[in-house]
Backbone as numpy.savetxt, mean C-alpha at the origin, in Angstrom:
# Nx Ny Nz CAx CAy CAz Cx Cy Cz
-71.16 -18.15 42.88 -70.26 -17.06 43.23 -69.02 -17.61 43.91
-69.28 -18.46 44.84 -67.71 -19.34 45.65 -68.20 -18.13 47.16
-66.87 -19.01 47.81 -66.49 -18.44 48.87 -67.81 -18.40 49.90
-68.89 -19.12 49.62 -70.09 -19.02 50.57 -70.15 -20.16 51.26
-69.47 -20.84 51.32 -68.92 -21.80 52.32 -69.19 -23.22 51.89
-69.26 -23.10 50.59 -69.43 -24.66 49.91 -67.97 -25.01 49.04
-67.01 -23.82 48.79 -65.71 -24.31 48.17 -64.55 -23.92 48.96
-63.27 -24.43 49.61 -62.47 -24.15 49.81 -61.21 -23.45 49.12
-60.78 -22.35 49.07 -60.07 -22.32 47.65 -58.38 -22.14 48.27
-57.76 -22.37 47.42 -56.48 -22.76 47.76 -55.72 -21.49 47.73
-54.68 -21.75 48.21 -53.26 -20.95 48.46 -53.03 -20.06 47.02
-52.73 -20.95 46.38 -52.50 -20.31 44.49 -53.40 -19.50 44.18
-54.63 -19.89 44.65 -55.72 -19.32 43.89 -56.12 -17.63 44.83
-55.39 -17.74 45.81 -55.52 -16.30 46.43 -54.46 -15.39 46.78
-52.96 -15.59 46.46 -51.75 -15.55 46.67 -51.47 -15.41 45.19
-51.07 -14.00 44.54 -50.29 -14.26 43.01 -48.84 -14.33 43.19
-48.37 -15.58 42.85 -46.97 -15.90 42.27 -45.85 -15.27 41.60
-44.75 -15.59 40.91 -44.11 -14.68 40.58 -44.67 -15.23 38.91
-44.67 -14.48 37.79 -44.56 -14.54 36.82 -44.09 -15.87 36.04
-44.21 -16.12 35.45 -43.61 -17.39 34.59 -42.51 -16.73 33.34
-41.24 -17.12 33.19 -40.88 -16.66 32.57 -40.86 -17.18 31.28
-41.28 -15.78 30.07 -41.87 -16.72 28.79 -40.55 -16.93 27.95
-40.95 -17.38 27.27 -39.56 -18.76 26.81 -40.24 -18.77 25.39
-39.40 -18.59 24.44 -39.39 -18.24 23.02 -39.58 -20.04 21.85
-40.31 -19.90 21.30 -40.35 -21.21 20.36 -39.08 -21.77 20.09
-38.62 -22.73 20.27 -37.20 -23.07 20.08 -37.27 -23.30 17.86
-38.18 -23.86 17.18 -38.69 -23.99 16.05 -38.69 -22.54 15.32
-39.44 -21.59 15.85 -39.02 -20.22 15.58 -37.55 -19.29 15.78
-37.23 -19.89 16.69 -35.79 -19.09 17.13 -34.86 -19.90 15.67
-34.91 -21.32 15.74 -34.26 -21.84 14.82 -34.78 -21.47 13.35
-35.46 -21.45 12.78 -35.96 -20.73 11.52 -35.18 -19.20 11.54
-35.44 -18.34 12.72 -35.15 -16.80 12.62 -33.26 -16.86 12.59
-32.96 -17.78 12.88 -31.35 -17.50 12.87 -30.77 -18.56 11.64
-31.47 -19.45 11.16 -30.93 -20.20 9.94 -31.43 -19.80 8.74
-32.49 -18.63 8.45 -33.00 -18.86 7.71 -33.18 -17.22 7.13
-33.38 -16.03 7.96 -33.01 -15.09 8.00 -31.39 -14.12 8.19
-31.55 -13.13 7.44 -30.28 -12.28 8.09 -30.22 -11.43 9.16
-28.77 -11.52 9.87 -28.84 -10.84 11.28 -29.40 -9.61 11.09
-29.00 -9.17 10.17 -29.06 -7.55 9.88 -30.08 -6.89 9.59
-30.59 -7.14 8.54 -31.71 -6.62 7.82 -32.97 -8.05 8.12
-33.25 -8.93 8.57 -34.06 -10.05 9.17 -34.96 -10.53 7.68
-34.13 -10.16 6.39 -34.63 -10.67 5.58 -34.59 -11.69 5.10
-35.01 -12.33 4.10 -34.46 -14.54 4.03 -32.91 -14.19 3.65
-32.33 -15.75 3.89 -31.23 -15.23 3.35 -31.18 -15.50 1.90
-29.84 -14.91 1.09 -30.29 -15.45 -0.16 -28.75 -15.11 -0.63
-28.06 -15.96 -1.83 -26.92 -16.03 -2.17 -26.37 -14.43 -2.50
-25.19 -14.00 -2.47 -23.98 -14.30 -1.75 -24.05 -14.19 -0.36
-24.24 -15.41 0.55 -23.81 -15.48 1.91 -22.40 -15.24 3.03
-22.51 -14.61 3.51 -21.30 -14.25 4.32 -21.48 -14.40 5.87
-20.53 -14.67 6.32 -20.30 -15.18 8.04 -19.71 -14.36 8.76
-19.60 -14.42 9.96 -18.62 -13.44 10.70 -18.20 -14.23 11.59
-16.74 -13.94 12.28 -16.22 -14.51 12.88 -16.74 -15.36 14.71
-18.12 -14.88 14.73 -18.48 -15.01 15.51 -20.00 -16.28 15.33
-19.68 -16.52 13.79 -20.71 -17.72 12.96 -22.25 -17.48 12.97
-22.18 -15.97 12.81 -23.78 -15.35 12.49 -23.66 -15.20 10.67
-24.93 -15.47 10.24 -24.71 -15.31 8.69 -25.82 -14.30 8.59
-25.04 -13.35 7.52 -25.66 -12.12 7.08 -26.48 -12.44 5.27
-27.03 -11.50 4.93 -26.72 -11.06 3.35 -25.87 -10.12 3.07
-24.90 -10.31 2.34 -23.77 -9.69 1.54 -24.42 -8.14 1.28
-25.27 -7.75 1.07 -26.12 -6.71 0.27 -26.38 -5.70 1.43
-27.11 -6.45 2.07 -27.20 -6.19 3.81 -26.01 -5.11 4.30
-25.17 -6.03 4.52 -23.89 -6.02 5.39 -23.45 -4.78 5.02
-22.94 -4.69 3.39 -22.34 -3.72 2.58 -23.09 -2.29 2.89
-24.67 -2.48 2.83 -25.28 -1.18 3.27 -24.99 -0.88 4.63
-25.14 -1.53 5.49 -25.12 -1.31 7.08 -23.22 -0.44 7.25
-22.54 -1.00 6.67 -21.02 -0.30 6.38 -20.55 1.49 5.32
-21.27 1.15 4.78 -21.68 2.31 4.13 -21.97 3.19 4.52
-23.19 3.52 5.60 -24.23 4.06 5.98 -23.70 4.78 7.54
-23.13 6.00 6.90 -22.10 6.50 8.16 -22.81 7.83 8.44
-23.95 7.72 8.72 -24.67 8.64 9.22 -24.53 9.05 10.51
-24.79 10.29 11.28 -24.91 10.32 13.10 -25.69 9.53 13.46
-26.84 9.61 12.94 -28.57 8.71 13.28 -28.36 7.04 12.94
-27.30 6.75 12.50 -26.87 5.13 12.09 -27.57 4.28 13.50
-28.28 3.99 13.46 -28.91 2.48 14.28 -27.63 1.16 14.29
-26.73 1.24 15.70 -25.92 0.37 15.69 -26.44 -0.83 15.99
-26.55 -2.06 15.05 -26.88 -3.23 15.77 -26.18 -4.22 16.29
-26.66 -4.52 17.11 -25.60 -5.08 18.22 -25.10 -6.68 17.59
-25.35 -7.23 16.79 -25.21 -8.67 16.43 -24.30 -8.43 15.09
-24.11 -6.90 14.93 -22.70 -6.57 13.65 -21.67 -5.37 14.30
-22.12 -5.31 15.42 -20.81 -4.08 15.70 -19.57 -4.89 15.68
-19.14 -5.96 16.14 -17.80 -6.21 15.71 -17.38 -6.09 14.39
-18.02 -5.86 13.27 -17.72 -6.06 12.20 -17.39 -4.57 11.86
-16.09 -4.58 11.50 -16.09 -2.85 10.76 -15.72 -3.15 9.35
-15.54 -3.83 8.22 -15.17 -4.10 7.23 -15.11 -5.56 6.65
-15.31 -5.42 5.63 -15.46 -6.96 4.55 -14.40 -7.90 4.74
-13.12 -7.20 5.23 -11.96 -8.31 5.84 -12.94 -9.57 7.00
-13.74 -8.30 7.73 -13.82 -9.51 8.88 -15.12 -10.68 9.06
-15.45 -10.78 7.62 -16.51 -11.68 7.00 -15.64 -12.47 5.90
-16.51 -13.48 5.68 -16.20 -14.62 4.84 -17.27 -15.38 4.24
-17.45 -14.94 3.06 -18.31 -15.34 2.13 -18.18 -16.71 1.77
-19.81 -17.75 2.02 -19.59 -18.78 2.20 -19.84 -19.72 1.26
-19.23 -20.90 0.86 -19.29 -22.05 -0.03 -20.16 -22.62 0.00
-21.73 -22.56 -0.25 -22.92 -23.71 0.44 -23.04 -24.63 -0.94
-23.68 -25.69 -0.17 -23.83 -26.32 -1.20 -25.27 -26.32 -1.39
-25.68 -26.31 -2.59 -27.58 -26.59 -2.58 -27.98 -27.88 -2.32
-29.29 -27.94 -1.37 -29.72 -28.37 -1.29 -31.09 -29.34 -2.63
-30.86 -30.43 -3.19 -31.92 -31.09 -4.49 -33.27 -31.07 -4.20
-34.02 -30.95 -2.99 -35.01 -31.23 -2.63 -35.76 -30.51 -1.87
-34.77 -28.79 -1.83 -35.84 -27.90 -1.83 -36.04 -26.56 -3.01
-37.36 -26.09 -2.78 -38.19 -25.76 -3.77 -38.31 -24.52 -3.87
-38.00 -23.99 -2.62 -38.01 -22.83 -2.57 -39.59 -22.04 -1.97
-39.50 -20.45 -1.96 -40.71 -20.10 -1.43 -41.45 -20.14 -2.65
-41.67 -20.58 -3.79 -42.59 -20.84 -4.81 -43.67 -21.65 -4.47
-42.86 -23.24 -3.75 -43.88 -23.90 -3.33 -45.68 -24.16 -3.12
-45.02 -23.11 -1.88 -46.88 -22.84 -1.33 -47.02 -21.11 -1.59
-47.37 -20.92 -2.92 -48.21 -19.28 -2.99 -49.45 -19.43 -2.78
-50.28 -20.44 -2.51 -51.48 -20.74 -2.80 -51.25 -20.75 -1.06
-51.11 -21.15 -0.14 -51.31 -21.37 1.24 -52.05 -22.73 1.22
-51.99 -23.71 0.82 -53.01 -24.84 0.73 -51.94 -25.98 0.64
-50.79 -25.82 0.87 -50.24 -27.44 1.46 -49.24 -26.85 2.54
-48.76 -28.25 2.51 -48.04 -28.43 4.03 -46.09 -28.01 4.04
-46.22 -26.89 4.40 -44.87 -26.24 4.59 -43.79 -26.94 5.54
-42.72 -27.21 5.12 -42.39 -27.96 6.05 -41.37 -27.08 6.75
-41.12 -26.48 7.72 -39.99 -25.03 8.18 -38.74 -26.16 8.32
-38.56 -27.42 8.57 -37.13 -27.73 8.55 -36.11 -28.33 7.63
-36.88 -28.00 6.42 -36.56 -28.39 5.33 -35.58 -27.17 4.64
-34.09 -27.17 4.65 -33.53 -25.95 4.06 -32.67 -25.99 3.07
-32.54 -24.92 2.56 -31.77 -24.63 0.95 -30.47 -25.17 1.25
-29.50 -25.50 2.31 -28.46 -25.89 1.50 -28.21 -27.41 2.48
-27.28 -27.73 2.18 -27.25 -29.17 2.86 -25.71 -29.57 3.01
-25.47 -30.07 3.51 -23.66 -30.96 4.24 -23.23 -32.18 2.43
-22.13 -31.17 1.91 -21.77 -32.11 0.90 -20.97 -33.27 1.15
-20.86 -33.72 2.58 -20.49 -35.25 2.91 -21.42 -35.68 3.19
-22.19 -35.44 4.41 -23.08 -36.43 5.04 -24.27 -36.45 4.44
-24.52 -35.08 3.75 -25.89 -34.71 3.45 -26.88 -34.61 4.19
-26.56 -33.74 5.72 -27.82 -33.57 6.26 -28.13 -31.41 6.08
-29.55 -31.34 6.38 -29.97 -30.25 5.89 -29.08 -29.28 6.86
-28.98 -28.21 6.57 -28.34 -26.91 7.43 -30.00 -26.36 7.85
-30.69 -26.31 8.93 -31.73 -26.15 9.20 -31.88 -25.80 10.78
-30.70 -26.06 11.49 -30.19 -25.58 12.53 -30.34 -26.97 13.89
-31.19 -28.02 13.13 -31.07 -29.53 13.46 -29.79 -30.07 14.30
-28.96 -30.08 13.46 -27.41 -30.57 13.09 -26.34 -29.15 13.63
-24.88 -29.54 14.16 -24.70 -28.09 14.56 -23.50 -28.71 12.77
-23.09 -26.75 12.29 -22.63 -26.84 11.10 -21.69 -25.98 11.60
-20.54 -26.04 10.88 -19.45 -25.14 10.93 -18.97 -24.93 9.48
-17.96 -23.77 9.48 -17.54 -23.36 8.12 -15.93 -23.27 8.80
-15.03 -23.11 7.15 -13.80 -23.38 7.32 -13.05 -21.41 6.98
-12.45 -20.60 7.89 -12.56 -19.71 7.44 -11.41 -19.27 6.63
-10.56 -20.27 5.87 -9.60 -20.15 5.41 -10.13 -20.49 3.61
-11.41 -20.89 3.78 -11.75 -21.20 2.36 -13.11 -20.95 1.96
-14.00 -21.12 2.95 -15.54 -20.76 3.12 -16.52 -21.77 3.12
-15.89 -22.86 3.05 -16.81 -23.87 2.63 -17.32 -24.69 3.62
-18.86 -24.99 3.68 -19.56 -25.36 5.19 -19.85 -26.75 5.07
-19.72 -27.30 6.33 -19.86 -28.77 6.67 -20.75 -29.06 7.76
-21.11 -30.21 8.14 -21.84 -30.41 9.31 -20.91 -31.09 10.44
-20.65 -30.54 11.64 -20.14 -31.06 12.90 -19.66 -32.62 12.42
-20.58 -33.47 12.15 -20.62 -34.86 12.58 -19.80 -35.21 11.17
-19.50 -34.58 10.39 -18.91 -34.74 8.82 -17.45 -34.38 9.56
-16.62 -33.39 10.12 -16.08 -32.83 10.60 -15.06 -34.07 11.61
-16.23 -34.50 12.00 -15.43 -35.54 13.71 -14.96 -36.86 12.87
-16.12 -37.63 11.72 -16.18 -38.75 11.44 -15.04 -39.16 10.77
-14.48 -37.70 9.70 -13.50 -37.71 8.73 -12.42 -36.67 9.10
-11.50 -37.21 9.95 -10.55 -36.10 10.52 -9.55 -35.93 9.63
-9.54 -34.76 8.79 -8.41 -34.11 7.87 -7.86 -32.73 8.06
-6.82 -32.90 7.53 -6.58 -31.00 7.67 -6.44 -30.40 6.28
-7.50 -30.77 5.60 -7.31 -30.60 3.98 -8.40 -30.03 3.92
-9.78 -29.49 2.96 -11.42 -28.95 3.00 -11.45 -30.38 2.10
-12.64 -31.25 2.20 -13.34 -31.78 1.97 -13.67 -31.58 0.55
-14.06 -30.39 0.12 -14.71 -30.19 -1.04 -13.64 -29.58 -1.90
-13.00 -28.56 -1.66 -11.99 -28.12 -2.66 -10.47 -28.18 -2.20
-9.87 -29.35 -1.10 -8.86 -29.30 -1.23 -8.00 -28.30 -0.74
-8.25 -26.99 0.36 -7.68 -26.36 0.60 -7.36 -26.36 1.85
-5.93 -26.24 2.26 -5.37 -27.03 4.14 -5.82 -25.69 4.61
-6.31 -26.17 6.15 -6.92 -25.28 7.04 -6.22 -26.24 8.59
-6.05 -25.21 9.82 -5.58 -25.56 11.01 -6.97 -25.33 11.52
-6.90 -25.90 13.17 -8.14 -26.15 13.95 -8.59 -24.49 15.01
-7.93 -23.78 14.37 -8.25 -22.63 14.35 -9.33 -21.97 13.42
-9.40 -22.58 12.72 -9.91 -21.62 11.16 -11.40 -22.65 11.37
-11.55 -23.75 12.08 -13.12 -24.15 11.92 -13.60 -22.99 13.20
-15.19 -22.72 12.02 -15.58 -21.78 13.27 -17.26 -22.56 13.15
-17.71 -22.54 14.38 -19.16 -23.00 14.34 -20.30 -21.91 13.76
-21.13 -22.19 13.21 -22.04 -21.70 12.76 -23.68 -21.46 13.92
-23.80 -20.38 14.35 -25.34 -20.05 15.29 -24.69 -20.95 16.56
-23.83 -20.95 16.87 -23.02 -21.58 17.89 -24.18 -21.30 19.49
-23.76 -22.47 20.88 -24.24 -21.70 22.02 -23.84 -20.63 22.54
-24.29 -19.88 23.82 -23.26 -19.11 24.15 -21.89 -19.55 24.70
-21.88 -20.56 25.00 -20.64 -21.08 25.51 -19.33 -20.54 24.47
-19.96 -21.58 23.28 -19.35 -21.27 21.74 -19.14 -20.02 21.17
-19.88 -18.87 21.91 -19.86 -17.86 21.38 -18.50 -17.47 22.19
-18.83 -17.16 22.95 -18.03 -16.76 24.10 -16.52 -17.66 23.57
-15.85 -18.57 23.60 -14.64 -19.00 22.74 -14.77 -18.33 21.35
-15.75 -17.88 20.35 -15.17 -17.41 19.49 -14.60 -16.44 19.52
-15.30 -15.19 20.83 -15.35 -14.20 20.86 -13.68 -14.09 21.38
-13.00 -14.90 22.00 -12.04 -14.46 22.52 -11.34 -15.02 21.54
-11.35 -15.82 21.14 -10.20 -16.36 19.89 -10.23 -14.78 18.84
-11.34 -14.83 17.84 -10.95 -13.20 17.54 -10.25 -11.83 18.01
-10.72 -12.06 19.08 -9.63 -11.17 20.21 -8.44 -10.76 20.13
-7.54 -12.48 20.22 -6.82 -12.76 20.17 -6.06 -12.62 18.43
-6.93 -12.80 17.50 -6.36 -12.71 16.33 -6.32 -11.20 16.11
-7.10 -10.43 16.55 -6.85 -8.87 16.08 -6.06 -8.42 16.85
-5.59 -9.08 17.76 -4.72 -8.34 18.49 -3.31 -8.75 17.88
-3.39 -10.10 17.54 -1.88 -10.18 17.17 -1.17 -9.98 15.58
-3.04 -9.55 15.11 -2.26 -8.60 13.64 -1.71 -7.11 13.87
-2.67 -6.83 15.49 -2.18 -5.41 15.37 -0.45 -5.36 15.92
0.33 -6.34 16.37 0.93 -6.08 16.94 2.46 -6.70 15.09
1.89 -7.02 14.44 2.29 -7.89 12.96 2.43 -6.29 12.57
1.52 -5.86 12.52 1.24 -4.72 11.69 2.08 -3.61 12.21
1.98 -3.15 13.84 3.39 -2.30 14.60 4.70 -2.70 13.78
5.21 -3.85 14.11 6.28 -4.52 13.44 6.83 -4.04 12.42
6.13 -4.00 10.81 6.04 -3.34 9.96 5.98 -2.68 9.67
5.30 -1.81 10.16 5.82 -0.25 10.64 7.20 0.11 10.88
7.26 -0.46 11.98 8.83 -0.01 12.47 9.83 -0.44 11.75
9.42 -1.90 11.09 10.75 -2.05 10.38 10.59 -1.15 9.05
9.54 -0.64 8.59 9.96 0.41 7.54 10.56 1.48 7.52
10.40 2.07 9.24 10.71 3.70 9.70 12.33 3.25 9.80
12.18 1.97 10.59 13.98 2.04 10.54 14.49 2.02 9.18
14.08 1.22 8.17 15.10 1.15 6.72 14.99 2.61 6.42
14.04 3.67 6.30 13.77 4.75 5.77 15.12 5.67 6.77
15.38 5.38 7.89 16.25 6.15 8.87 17.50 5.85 8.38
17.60 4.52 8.20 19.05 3.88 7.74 19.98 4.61 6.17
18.36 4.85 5.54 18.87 5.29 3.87 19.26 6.58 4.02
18.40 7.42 4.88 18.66 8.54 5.18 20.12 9.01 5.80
20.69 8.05 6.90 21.60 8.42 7.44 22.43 7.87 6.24
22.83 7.08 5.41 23.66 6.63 4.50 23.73 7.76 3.82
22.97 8.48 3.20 22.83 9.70 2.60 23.62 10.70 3.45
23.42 11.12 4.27 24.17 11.89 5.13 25.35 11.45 5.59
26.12 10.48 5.38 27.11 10.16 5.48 28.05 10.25 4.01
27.20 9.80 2.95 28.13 9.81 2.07 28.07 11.37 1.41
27.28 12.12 1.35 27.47 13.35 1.05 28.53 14.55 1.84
29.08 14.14 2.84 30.01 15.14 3.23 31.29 14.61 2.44
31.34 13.18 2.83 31.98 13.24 1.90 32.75 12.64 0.96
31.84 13.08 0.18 32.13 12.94 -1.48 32.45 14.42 -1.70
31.98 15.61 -0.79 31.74 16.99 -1.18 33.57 17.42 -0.58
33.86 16.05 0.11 35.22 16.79 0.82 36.36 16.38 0.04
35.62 14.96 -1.18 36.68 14.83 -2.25 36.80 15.82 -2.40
35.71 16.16 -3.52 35.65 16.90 -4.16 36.41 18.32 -4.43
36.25 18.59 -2.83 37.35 19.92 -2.24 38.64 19.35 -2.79
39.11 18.54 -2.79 40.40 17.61 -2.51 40.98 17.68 -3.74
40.13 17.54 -4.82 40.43 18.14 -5.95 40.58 18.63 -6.66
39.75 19.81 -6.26 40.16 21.06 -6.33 41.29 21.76 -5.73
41.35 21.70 -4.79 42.98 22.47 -4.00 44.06 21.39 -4.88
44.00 20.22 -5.25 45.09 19.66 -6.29 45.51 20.43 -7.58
44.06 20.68 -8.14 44.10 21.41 -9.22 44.41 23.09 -9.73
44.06 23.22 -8.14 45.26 24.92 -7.93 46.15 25.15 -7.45
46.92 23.97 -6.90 47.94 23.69 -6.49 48.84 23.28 -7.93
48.05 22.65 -8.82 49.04 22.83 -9.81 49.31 23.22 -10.68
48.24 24.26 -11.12 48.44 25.25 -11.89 48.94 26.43 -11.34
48.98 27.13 -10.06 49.95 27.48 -9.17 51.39 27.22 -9.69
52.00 25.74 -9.62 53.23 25.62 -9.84 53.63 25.45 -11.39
52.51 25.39 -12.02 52.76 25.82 -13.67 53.60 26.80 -14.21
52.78 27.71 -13.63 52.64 29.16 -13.39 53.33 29.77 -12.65
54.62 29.51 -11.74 55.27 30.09 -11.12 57.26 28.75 -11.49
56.53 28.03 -12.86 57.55 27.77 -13.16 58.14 28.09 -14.58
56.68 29.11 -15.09 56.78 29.64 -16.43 57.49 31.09 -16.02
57.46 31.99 -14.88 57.93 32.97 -14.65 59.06 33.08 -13.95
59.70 31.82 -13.73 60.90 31.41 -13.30 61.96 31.34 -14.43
61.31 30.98 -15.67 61.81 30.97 -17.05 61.90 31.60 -17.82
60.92 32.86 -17.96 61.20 34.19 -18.34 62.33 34.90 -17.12
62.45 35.20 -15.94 63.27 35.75 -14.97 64.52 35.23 -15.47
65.09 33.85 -15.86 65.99 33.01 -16.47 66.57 34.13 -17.72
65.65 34.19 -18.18 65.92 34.58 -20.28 66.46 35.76 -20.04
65.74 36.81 -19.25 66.20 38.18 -18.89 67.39 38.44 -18.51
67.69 37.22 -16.94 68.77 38.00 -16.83 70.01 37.35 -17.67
70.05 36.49 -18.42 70.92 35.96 -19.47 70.87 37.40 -20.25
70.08 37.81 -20.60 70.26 38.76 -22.08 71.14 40.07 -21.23
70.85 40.29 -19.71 71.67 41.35 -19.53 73.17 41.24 -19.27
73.37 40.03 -19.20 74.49 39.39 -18.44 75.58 39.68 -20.05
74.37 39.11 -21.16 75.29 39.54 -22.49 75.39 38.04 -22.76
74.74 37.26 -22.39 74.76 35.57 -22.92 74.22 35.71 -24.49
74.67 34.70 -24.88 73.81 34.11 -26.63 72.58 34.28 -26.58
71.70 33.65 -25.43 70.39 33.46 -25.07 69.21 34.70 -25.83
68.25 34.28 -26.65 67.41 35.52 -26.91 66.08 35.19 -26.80
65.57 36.32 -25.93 64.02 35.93 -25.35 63.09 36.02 -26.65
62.11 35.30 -26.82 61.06 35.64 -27.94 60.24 36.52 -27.51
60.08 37.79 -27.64 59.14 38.80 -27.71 58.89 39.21 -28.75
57.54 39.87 -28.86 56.63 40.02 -30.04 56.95 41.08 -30.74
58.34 41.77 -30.33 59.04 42.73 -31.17 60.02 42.34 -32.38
60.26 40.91 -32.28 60.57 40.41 -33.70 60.58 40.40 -34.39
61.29 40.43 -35.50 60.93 40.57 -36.95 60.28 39.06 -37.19
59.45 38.94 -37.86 58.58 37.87 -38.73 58.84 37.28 -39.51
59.67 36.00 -39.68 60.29 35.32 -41.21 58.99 35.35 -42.03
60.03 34.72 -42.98 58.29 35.05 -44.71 58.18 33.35 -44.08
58.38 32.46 -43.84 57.57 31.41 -43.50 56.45 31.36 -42.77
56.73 32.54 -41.34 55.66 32.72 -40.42 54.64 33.03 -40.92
54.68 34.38 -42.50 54.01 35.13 -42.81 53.00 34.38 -44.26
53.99 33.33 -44.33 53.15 32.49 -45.45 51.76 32.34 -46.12
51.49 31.89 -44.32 49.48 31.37 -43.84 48.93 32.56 -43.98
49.52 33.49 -43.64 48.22 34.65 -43.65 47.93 35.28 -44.64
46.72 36.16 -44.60 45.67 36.83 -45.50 46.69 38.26 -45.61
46.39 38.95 -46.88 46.94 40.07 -47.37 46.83 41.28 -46.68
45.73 40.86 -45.86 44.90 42.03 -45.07 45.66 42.29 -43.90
46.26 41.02 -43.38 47.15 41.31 -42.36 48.69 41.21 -42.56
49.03 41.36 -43.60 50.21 41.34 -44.27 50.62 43.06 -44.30
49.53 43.69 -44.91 49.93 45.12 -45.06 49.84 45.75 -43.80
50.22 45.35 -42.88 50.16 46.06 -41.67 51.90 46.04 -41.33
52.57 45.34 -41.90 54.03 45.70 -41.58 54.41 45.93 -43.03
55.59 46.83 -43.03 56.62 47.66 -43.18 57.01 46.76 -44.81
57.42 45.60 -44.14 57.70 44.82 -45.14 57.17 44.73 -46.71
55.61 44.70 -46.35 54.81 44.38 -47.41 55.12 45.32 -48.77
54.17 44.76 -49.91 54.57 45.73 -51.43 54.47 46.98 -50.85
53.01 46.73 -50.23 52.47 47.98 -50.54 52.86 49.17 -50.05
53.88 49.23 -48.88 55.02 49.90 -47.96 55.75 50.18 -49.25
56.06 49.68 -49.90 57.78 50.04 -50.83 57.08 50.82 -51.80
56.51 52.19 -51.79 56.12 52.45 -52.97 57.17 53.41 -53.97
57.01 53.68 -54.67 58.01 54.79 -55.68 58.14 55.79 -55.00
59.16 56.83 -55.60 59.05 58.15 -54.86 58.18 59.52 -55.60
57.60 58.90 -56.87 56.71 59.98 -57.54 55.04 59.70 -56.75
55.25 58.51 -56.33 53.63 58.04 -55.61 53.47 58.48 -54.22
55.05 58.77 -53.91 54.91 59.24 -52.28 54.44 61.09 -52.45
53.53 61.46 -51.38 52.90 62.89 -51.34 54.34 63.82 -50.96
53.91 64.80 -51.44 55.37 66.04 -51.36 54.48 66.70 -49.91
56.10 66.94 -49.37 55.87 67.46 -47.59 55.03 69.01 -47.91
54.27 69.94 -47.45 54.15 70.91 -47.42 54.28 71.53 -46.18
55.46 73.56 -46.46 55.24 73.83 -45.66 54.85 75.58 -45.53
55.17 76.10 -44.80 54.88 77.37 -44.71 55.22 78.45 -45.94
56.67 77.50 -46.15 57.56 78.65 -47.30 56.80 77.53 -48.40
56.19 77.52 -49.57 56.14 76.87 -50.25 56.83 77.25 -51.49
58.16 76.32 -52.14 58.72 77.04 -53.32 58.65 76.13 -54.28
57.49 75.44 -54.40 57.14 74.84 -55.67 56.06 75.89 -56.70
56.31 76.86 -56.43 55.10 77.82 -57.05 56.07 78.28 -58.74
């Protein structure tokens, strides 16, 4: 039983301590973040995508979790920065020759090896398994390992040739330290598109103000030519017109005065030249014509009250 005076028992053993704090498989943590997606915690599996903060999702995943704009939406905390496919970057891996995949062991009867992974560093060739720290380039997508990165200092990608600044490497499952610098470098980049993007704005509202006021400037006037030429144009038919009745007033008083001068009014007699052009129809309307001159047996006898043709 104890305590009957044959064991001494100690301090620990009668005094409870504080708790031990439990502390997660470092082998498991590394499998669950290299090997799974943040999102949906399923394997990962091609098309792979990153976020600026060097967590890798599934593409399939991601797209549903964005979609899915329900009230009841379950926000998870390892994609709320992400509001759209801009702020991911689908990644360049390279495969790994020497793994097999989960085909391997269906049988459960050999030896799995968990640090053995699907893609691998196309310089150095070490596994992406969370071993090695890896980074990706986010100007092109294509992933390398740290020590590939330091050994061969370029500002070109390695694999396809595309220039990237020391901004655009971002670490991959980074510490928090690392997190914490990505987190503010992003920061910093959304903030200074939003302020790219104000810019553009404004310089559109101003050109749109500018066309507008040009418009309003040239429409008064063009409209005040316009006036301009008009009051020309009755201004001179005005003096047409008050120099044609200056010229009849002329003719008149010549004819009373007893001058040579003779006004043309439409009381004229008609030369046979004038009368040449025209139709017969309007010929017999004056005096002149045959048909005026007739005999005097064709002309009607006057009748009157006294009639003494009886």
């Amino acid at each position: 039983m104890g305590c009957d005076g044959g064991t001494i028992p100690k301090r620990h053993e009668l005094v409870k301590g504080p708790k031990k704090v439990e502390q997660a498989d470092k082998n498991a943590s590394l499998v669950a973040r290299w090997n799974y997606c943040a999102i949906s915690q399923t394997p990962l599996r091609k098309p792979i995508v990153a976020c600026e903060l060097g967590r890798l999702y599934n593409k399939d995943a991601l797209i549903e979790y964005l979609l899915d704009k329900s009230p009841d939406k379950c926000i998870i905390e390892t994609a709320k920065h992400i509001k759209s496919l801009k702020d991911v970057k689908e990644l360049n891996l390279t495969n790994n020759p020497a793994w097999k995949g989960d085909k391997a062991n269906t049988k459960g009867d050999k030896f799995e090896d968990l640090h053995c992974a699907a893609f691998i560093c196309p310089v150095v060739g070490l596994e992406m398994n969370g071993r090695q720290k890896f980074c990706y380039l986010r100007a092109c997508g294509c992933v390398f390992s740290d020590r590939a990165m330091k050994e061969i200092k370029t500002q070109v990608c390695h694999k396809c040739g595309e220039p990237f600044k020391e901004d655009d490497v971002i670490v991959l499952n980074g510490s928090k330290e690392e997190m914490a610098d990505l987190q503010r470098q992003m920061e910093e980049r959304r903030h200074v598109a939003k302020l790219e993007k104000k810019a553009k704005k404004s310089k559109a509202t101003e050109e749109v103000s500018k066309a507008g006021l040009v418009k309003e400037i040239s429409g008064p006037s063009s409209q005040k030519h316009e006036k301009k030429n008009t009051v020309d144009k009755m201004t001179n038919t005005l003096s047409s017109t008050s120099t044609a009745e200056n010229g009849q007033l002329s003719t008149s008083t010549s004819t009373s005065s007893g001058k040579t001068c003779k006004p043309a009014t439409s009381l004229a007699k008609r030369s046979f030249t004038e009368m040449a052009g025209k139709s017969e129809a309007y010929k017999s309307i004056f005096t002149s014509h045959i048909s005026a001159k007739r005999s005097r047996e064709q002309k009607p006898n006057w009748i009157t009250h006294t009639a003494y043709y009886y």
